[in-house]
C-alpha positions as CSV (number, residue, x, y, z in Angstrom):
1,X,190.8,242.4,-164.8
2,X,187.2,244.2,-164.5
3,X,184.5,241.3,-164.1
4,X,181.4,241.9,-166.5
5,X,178.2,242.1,-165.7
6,X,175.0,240.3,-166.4
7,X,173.8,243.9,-167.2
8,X,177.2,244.4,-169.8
9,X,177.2,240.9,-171.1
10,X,173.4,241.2,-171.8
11,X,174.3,244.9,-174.0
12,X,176.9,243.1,-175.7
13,X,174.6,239.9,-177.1
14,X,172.4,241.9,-178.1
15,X,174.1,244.2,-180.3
16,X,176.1,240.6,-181.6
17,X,172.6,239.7,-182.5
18,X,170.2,242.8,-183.2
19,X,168.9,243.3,-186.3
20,X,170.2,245.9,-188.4
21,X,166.8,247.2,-189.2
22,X,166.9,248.9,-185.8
23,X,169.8,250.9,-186.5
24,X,167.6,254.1,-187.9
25,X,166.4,255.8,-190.7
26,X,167.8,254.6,-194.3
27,X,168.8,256.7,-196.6
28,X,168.2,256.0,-200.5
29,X,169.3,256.8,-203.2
30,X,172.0,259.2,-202.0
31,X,171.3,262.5,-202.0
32,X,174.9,263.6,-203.0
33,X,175.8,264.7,-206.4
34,X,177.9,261.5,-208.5
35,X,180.9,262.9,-208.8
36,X,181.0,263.9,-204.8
37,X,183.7,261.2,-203.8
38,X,186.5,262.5,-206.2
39,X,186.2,266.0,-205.0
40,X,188.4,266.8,-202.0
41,X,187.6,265.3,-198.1
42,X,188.9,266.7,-194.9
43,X,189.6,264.7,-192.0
44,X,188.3,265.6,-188.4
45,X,188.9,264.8,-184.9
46,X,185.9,265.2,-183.7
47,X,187.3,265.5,-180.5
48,X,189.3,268.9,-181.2
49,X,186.7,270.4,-183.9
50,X,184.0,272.3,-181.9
51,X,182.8,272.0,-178.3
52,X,179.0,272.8,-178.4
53,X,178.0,272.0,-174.6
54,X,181.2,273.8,-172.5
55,X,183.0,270.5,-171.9
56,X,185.8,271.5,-173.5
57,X,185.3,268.5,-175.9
58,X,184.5,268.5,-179.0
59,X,181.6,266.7,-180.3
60,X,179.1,266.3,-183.5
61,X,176.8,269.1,-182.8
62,X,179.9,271.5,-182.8
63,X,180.6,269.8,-186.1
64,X,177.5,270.3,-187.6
65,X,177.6,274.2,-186.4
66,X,181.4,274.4,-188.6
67,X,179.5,273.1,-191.7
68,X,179.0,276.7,-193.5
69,X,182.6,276.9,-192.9
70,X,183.8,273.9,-194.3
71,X,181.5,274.4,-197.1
72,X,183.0,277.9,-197.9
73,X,185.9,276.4,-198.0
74,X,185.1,274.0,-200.6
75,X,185.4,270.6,-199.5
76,X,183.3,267.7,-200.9
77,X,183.7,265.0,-197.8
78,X,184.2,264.7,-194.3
79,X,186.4,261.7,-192.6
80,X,185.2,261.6,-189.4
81,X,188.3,259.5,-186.8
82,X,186.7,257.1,-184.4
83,X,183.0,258.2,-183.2
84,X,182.5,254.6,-181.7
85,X,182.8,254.0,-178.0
86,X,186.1,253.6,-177.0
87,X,188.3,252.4,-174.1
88,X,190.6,255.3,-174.4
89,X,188.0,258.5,-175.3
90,X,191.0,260.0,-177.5
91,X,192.7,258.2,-179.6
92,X,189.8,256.5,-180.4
93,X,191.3,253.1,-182.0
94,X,190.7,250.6,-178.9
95,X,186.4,249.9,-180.4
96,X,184.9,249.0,-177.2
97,X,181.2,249.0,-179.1
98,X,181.0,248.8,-182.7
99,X,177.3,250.4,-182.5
100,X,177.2,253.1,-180.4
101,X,179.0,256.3,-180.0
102,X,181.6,257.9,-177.9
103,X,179.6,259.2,-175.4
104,X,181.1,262.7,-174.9
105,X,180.3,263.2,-179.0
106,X,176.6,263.2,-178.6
107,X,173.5,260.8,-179.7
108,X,172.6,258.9,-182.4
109,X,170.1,261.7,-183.1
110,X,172.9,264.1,-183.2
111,X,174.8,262.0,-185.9
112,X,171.5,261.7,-187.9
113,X,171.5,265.8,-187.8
114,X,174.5,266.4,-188.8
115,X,174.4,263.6,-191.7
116,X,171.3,265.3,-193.0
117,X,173.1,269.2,-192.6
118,X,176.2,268.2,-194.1
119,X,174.2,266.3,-197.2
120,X,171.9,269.4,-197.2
121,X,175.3,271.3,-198.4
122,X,176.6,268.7,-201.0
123,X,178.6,267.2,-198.4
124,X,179.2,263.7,-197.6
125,X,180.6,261.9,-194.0
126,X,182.5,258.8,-194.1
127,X,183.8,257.8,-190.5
128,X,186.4,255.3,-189.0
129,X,186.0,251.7,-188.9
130,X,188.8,249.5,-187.3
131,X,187.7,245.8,-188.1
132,X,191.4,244.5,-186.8
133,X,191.0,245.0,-183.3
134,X,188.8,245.4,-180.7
135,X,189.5,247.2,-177.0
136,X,190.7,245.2,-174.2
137,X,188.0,245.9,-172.5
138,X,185.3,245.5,-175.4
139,X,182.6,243.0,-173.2
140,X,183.3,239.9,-175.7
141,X,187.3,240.1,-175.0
142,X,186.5,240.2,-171.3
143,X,184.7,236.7,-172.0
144,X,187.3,235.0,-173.8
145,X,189.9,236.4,-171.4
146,X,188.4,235.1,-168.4
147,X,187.5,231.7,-169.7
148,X,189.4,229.2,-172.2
149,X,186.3,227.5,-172.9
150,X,184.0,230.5,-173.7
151,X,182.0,230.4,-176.8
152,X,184.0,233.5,-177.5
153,X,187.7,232.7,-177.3
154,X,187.5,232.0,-181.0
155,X,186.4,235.6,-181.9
156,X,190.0,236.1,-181.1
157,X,193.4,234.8,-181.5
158,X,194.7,232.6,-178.6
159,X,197.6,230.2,-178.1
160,X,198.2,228.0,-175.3
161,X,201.5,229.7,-175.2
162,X,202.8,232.4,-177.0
163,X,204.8,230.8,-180.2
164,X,208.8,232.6,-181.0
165,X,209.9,234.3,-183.7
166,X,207.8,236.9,-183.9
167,X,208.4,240.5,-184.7
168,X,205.9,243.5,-185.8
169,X,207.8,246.7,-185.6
170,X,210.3,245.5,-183.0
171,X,208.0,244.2,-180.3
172,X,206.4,240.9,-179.5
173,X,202.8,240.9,-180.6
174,X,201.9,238.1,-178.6
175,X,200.7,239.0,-175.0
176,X,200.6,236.1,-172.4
177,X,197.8,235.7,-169.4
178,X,196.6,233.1,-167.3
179,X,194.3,231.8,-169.3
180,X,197.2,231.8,-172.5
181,X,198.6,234.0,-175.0
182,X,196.7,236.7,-177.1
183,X,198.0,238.2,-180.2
184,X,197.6,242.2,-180.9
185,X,199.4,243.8,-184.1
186,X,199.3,246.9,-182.1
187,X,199.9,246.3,-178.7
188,X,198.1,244.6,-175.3
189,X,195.2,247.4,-175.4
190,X,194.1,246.6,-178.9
191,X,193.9,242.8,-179.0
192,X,193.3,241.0,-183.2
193,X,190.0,239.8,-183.9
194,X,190.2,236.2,-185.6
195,X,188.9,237.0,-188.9
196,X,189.4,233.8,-190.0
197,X,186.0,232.9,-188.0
198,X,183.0,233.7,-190.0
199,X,181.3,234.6,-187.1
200,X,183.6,237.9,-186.6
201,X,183.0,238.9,-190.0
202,X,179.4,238.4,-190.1
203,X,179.7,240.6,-187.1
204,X,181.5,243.1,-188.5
205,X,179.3,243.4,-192.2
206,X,176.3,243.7,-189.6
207,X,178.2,246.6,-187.9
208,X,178.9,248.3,-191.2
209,X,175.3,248.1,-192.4
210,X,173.7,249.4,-188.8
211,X,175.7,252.6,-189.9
212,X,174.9,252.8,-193.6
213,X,171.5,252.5,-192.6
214,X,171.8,255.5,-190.9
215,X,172.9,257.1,-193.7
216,X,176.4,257.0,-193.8
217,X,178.5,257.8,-196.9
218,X,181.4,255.0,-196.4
219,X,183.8,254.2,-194.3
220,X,187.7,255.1,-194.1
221,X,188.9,251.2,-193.1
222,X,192.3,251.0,-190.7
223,X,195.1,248.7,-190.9
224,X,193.5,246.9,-193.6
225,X,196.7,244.6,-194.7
226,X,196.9,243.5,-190.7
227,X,193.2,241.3,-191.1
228,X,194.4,237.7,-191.2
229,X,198.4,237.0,-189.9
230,X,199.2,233.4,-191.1
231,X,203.0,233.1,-189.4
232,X,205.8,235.0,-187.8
233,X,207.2,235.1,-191.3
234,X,203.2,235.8,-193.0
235,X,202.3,238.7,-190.9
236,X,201.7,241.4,-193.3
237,X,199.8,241.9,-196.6
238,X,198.1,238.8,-196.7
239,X,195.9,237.5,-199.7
240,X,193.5,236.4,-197.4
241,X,193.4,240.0,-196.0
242,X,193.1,241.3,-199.4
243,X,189.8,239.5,-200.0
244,X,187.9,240.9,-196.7
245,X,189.0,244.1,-197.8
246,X,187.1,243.7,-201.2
247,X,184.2,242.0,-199.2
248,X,183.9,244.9,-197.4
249,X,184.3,247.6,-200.2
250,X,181.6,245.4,-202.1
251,X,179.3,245.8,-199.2
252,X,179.6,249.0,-198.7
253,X,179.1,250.4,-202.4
254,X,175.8,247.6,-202.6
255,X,174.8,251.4,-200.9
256,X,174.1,253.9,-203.7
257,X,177.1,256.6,-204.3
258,X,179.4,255.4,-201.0
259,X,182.7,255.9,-200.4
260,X,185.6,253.4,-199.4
261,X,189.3,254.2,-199.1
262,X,191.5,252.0,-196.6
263,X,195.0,252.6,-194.7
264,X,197.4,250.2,-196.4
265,X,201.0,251.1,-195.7
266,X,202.2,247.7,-197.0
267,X,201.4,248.4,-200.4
268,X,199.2,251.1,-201.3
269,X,198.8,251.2,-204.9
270,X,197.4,247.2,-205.0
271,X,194.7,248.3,-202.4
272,X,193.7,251.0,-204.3
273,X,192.7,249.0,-207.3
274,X,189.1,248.0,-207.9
275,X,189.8,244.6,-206.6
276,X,190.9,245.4,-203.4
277,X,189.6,248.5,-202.1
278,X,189.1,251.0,-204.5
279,X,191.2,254.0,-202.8
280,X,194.0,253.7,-200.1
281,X,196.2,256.5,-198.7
282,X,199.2,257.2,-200.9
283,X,201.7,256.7,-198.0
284,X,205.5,258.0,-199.3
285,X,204.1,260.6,-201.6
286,X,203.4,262.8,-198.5
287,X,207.1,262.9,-197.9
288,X,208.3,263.5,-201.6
289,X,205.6,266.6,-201.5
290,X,206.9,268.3,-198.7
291,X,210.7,267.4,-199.7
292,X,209.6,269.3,-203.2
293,X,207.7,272.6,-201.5
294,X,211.6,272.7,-200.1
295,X,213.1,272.5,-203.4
296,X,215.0,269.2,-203.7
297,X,215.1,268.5,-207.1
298,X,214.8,264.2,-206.5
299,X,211.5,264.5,-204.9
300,X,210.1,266.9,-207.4
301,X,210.9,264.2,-210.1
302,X,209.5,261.6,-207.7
303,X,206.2,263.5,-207.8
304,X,206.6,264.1,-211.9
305,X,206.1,260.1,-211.8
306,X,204.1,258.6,-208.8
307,X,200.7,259.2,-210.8
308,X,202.5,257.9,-214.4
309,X,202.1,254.3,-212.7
310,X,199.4,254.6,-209.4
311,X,195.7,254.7,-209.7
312,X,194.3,257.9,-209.9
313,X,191.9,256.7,-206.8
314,X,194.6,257.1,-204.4
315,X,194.2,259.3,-201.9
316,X,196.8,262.2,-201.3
317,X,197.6,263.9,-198.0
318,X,200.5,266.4,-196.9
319,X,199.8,264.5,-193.1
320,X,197.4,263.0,-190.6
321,X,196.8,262.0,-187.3
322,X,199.2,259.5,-187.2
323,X,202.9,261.0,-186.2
324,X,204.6,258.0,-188.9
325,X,202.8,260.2,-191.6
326,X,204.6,263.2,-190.5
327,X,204.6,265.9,-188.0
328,X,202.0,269.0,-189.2
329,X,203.3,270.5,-192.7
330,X,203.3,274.0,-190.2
331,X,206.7,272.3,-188.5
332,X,207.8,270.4,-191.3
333,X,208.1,273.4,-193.7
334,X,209.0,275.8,-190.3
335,X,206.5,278.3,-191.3
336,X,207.5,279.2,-194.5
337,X,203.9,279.8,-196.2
338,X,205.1,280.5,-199.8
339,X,206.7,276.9,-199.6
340,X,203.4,275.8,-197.5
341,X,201.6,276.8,-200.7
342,X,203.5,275.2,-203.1
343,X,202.9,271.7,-201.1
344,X,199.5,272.4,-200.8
345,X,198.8,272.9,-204.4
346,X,201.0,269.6,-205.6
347,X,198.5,267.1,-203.8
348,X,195.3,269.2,-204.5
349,X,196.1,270.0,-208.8
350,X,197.7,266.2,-209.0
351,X,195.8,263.3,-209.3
352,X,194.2,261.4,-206.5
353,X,191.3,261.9,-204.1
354,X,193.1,264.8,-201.8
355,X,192.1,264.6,-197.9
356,X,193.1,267.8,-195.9
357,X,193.8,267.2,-192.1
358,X,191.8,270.0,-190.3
359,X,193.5,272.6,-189.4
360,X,195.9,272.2,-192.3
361,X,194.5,275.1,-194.3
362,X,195.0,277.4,-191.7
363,X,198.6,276.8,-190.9
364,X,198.1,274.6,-187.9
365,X,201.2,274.2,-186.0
366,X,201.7,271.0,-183.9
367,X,202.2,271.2,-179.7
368,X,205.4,270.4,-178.5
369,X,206.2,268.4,-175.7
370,X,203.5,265.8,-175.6
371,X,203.8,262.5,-176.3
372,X,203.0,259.9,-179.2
373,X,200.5,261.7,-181.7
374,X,199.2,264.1,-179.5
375,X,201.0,267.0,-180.5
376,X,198.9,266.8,-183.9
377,X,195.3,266.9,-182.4
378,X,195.3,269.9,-180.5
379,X,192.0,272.2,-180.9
380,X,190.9,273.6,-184.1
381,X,192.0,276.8,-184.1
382,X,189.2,278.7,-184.7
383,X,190.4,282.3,-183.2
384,X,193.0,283.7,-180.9
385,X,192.1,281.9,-177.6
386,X,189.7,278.9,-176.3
387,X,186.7,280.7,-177.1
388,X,186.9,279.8,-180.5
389,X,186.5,276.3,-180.0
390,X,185.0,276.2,-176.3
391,X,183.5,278.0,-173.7
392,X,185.1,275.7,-170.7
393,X,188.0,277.6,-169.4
394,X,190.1,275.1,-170.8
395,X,190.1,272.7,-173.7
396,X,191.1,268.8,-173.5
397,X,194.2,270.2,-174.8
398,X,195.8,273.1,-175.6
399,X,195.4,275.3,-178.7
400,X,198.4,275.2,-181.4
401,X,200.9,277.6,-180.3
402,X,201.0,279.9,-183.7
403,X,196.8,279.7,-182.7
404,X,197.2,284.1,-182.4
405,X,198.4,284.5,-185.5
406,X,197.2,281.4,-187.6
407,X,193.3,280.8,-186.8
408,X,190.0,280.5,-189.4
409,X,189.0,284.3,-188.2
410,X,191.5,286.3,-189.1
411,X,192.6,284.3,-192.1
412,X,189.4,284.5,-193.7
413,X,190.0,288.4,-193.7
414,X,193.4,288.2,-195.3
415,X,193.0,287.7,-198.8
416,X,197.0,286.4,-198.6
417,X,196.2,283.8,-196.1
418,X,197.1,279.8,-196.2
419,X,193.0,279.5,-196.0
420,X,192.3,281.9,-199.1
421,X,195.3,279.9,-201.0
422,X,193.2,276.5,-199.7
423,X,189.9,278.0,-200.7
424,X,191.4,278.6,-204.2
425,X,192.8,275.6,-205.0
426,X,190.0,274.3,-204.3
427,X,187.5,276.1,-206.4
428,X,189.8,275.2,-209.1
429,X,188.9,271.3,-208.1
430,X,185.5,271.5,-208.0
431,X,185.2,273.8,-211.4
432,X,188.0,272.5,-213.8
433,X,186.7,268.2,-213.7
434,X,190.1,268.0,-215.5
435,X,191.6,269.0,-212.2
436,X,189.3,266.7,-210.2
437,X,189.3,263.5,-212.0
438,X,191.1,263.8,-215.5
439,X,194.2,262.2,-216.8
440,X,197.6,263.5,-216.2
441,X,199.6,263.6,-219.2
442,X,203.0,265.5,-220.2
443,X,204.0,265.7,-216.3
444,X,207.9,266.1,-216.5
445,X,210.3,267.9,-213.7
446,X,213.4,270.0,-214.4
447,X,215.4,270.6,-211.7
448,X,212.8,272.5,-209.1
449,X,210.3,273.1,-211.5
450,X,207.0,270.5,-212.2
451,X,204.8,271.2,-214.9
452,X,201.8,268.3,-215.8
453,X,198.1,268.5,-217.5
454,X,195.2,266.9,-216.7
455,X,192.7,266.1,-219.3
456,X,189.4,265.1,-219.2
457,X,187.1,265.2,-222.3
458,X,187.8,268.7,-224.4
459,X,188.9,270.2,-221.3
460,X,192.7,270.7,-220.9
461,X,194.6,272.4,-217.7
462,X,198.0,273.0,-217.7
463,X,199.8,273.0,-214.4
464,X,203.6,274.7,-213.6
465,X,205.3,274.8,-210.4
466,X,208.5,276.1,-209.5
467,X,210.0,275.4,-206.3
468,X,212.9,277.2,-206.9
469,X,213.9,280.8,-204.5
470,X,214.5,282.3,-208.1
471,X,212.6,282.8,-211.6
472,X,213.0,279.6,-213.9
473,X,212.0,279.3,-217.2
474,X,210.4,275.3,-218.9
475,X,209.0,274.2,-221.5
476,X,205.6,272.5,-221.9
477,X,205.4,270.4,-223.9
478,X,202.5,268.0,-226.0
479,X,200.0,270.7,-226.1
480,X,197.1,270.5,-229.0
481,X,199.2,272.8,-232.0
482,X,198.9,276.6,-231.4
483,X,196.9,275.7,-228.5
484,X,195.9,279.6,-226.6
485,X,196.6,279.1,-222.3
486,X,194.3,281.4,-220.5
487,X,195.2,281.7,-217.0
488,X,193.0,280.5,-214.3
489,X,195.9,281.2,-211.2
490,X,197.1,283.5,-210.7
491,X,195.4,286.5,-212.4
492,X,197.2,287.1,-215.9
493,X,199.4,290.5,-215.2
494,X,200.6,290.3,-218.7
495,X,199.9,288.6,-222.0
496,X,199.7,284.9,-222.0
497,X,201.8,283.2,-224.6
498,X,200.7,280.6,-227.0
499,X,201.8,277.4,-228.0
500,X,203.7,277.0,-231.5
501,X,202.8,274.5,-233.9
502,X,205.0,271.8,-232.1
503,X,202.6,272.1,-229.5
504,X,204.9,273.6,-227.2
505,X,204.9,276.8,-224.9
506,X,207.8,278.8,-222.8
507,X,206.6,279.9,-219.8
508,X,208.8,281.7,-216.9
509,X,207.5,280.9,-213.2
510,X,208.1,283.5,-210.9
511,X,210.4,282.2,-207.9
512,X,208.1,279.9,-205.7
513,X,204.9,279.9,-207.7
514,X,202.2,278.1,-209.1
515,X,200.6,278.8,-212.1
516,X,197.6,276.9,-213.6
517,X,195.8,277.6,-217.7
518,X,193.3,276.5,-219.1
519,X,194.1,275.3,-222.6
520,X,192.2,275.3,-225.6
């Protein structure tokens, strides 16, 4: 084991004890509009977004060069993956210092720049923060590692031998040394903090505030229900790890107009209640979505009814870093773009706060051949080659292989592209508030066809999908009484019908279409 230094252990006190004051520049009230939370995010890897010094790494300046871009495209918030120091410089999970960045990203400076270009375009950044775990190597670890009678050994959680019985995922989450047994949920790299220590969790609020006083817009929270593990059999979903969660989200929303959402995959829909966290990812939906852009008929009833009973805070995805969520909707769907679409605009017309994994609107495919997750985080592909994302002769890792066909230039030219279909649907969002962050009434499926409304105030949109290869015909129904539909997507070729006094309309869906009205 590395032995640390006076120099290292003398870094690591005083960021355990330096006053958050230091951190930078506060930023209040927010400078984002209200409503800028329940518009639509996108979630980067900083690492394969934009190379701005020729490393062939990506970092925060490049980011803040791709803002006009992401602006056109019409996102509302950015979800920045791990920017901390880390032991691994990828994944980005293993936190080696909770208060200073990767190094290859930049400089605090640099994260202040692009905080104030992205607000300067209605944009807000919320970024990674993993309280479970810290790196193996993290300074603090090293301590308690080394020494059973550190004043640190308690920041962790240690056994004099590691107890039976337990199982998380198949493996043995207890790792055993000579100075006794450690626990980590996610393996020997990533060893648990004890969060039943107040120490650790003063730590971490102190953490969370040296970044919101930077200016910060909220925080994307990992592994939330894996906080505090009571017993082989207690492990997961813990009420004790329910009630740091909504520590945390009350924290960071004492901020004016900040943004929480946490990964819960042990049951989403209680996180994203008030009391919890506010917002978690809607984990399962993902799967339904893509099984409905392919037409099975179970799935699109499953996604008639997941927003009839879940929070309208959850947030939606089509898939993310992690390779559990899915590989990219590119290889899922095997290219098929019309069916692509129709996935797309389930998650982005429902309810929920959507979050779009870059690259995703392009048509990003995912790299064979490499292992774990990394075949999702290739290089964004901005053009045909590197050059597009760096001028090194070659990237951290190569480009998406559909990269000549499917990158940000030449879609933006074809007016039939994945990125003008993303650009759409997203205009709709951000200029129908029914669509963003209304009510979802009348949502019924027949066979391979959805049709649902969302309602906010004396605004009414009426939604229809059909998934099917040919035309189908439905019936909406619980419309306002001879309510007129004026079409908002696609552009009306012919007349559009009206509803009869029943409050119901016929419509016929071309084969593998979306069509969206307003109502009135």
């Amino acid at each position: 084991m590395p032995s640390v230094s006076s120099q290292g252990l003398a870094a690591a006190l005083l960021s355990l004890v330096g006053a958050c004051h230091a951190a930078g520049p506060a930023t209040s009230p927010s400078p984002l509009a209200p409503h800028w939370a329940q518009g639509t995010f996108i979630e980067i890897f900083v690492r394969g977004y934009q190379d701005s010094d020729g490393d062939g790494i990506g970092d925060l300046r490049g980011l803040t060069q791709r803002l006009d871009y992401l602006k056109e495209l019409g996102v509302t918030g950015i979800w920045l993956m791990p920017i901390t120091a880390s032991a691994d410089h990828d994944h980005g999970y293993a936190t080696s210092d909770y208060r200073a960045l990767e190094p290859a990203y930049g400089t605090l400076a640099d994260l202040d720049e692009l905080l104030r270009q992205a607000h300067a375009r209605g944009i807000g950044v919320i970024a990674d923060y993993v309280v479970n775990h810290a790196a193996r190597s993290h300074t603090l670890f090293q301590l308690a590692e080394r020494d059973r009678s550190s004043p640190w050994r308690d920041w962790f959680v240690w056994q004099d031998r590691a107890p039976a019985g337990w199982d998380i995922w198949g493996k043995n989450p207890w790792t055993t040394t000579a100075q006794g047994s450690f626990f980590a949920t996610f393996g020997p790299h990533m060893p648990d903090f004890n969060l039943k220590n107040p120490a650790v969790v003063d730590y971490h609020f102190d953490s969370l505030r040296f970044w919101l006083d930077r200016g910060l817009d909220g925080f994307r929270l990992d592994a939330v229900p894996h906080l505090v593990e009571n017993n082989a059999k207690d492990w997961n979903d813990q009420p004790e790890s329910r009630r740091l969660a909504k520590r945390m989200q009350d924290l960071i929303k004492s901020y004016p107009q900040r943004h929480v959402v946490c990964e819960a995959t042990a049951n989403p829909k209680v996180y994203a209640r008030p009391e919890v966290c506010g917002s978690a990812f809607a984990f399962g939906l993902e799967q339904q979505v893509i099984k409905a852009a392919r037409g099975e008929a179970a799935s699109v009833k499953a996604v008639a009814e997941y927003f009839k009973t879940a929070p309208p805070t959850m947030a939606t995805m089509l898939s993310n870093h992690d390779i559990f969520a899915g590989e990219r909707v590119w290889d899922q769907l095997k290219g098929n773009e019309a069916r692509y679409k129709l996935a797309a605009a389930t998650y982005l017309l429902q309810p929920g706060i959507p979050f779009i994994y870059y690259g995703e609107e392009i048509g990003m495919a995912g790299i064979a051949g490499l292992p774990g997750d990394e075949p999702l985080r290739a290089p964004m592909s901005w053009g045909t080659d590197i050059q597009g994302f760096t001028s090194a002769d070659r990237p951290f890792r190569p480009l998406a292989p559909n990269a000549a066909t499917h990158n940000a230039a030449a879609e933006a030219q074809d007016p039939a592209s994945i990125l003008n279909f993303y650009k759409a649907m997203l205009q709709l969002r951000k200029s129908r508030p029914s669509i963003a962050r209304g009510s979802y009434p009348a949502a019924q499926a027949e066979g391979q066809t959805l049709v649902f409304q969302r309602l906010l105030g004396r605004e009414r949109s009426l939604i229809a999908i059909n998934y099917g290869a040919g035309e189908k015909t439905l019936t909406a129904a619980q419309l306002p009484t001879h309510a007129k539909l004026r079409a908002l997507y696609p552009a009306p070729s012919t007349a559009t019908p009206n509803a009869d006094a029943a409050g119901r309309v016929s419509l016929t869906l071309p084969p593998l279409s979306v069509l969206v009205f307003d109502v009135q």
